[in-house]
C-alpha positions as CSV (number, residue, x, y, z in Angstrom):
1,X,-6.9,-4.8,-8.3
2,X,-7.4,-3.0,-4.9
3,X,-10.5,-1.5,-4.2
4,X,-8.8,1.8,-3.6
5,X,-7.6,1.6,-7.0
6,X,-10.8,1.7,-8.4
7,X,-12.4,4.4,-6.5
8,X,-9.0,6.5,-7.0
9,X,-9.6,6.0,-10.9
10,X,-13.2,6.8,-10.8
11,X,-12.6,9.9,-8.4
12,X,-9.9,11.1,-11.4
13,X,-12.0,10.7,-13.8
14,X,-15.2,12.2,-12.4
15,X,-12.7,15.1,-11.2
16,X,-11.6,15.9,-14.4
17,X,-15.2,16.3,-16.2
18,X,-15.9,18.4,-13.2
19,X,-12.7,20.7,-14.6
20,X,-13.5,20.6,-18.0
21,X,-17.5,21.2,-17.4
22,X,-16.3,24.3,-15.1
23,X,-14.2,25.7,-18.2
24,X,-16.5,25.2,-20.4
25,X,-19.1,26.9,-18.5
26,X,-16.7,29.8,-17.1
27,X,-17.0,28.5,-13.5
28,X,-13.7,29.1,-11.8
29,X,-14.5,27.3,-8.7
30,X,-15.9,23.9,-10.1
31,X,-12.7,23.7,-11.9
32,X,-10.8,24.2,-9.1
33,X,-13.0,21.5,-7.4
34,X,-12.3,19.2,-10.0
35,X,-8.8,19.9,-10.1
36,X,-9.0,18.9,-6.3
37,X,-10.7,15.9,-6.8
38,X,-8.5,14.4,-9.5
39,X,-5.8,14.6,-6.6
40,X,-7.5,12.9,-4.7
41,X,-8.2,10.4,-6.8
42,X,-4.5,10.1,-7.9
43,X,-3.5,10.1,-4.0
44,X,-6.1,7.2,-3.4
45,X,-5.1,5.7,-6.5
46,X,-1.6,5.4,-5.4
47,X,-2.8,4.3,-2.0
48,X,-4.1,1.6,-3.4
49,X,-1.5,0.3,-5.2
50,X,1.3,0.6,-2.0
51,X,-1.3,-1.4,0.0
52,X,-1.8,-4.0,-2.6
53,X,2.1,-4.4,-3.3
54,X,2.4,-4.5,0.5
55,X,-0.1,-7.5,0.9
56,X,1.8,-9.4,-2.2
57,X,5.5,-8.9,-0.7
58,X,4.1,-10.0,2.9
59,X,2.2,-13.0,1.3
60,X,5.6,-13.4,-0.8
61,X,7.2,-13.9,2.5
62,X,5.1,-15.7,4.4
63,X,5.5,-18.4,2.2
64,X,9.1,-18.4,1.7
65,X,8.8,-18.8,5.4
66,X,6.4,-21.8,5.5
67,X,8.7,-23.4,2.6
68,X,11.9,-22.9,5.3
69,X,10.5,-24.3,8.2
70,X,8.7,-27.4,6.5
71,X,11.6,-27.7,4.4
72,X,14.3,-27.5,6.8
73,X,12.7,-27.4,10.4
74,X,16.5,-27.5,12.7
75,X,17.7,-24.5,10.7
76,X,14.5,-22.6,11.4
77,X,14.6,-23.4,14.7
78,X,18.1,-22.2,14.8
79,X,17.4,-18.9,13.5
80,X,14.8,-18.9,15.9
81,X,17.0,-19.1,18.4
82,X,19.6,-16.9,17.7
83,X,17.3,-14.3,17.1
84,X,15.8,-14.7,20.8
85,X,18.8,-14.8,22.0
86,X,20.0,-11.7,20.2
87,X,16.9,-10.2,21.6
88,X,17.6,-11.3,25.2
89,X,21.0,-9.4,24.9
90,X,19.4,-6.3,23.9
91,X,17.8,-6.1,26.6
92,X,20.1,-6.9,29.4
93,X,22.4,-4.6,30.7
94,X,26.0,-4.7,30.5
């Protein structure tokens, strides 16, 4: 679990016994602070999780990668290749 996750739940959490401490007390402001905080804490929440899935597709691919190129080393270098080439082309004018 990301580290952002954790904070994001905690934030929630502490936001919403801020709201409900500010309606039971009648203070307006501190449950609109906790209201605020609980988004917050949903919005780091869900931070969290993007960058984790992020770092598990990347690491996901970095191995299929490594398994292509040890694997099958002339098609790698192949694609290689062709994709400098195709970049070369870009580049160039007509």
């Amino acid at each position: 679990m990301d580290e952002n996750q954790v904070r994001g739940t905690a934030r929630h959490f502490s936001g919403k016994l801020q709201e409900e401490a500010g309606h039971a007390t009648g203070d307006t402001q501190a449950e609109l602070k906790g209201k605020a905080n609980q988004a917050a804490g949903a919005a780091q929440y869900l931070y969290g999780q993007s960058t984790e899935a992020i770092r598990d597709s990347t690491s996901d691919l970095n191995e299929w990668v490594r398994n292509k190129v040890q694997t099958q080393p002339y098609t790698a270098a192949l694609i290689v290749f062709g994709i400098g080439w195709l970049l070369g082309r870009m580049r160039q004018p007509y």
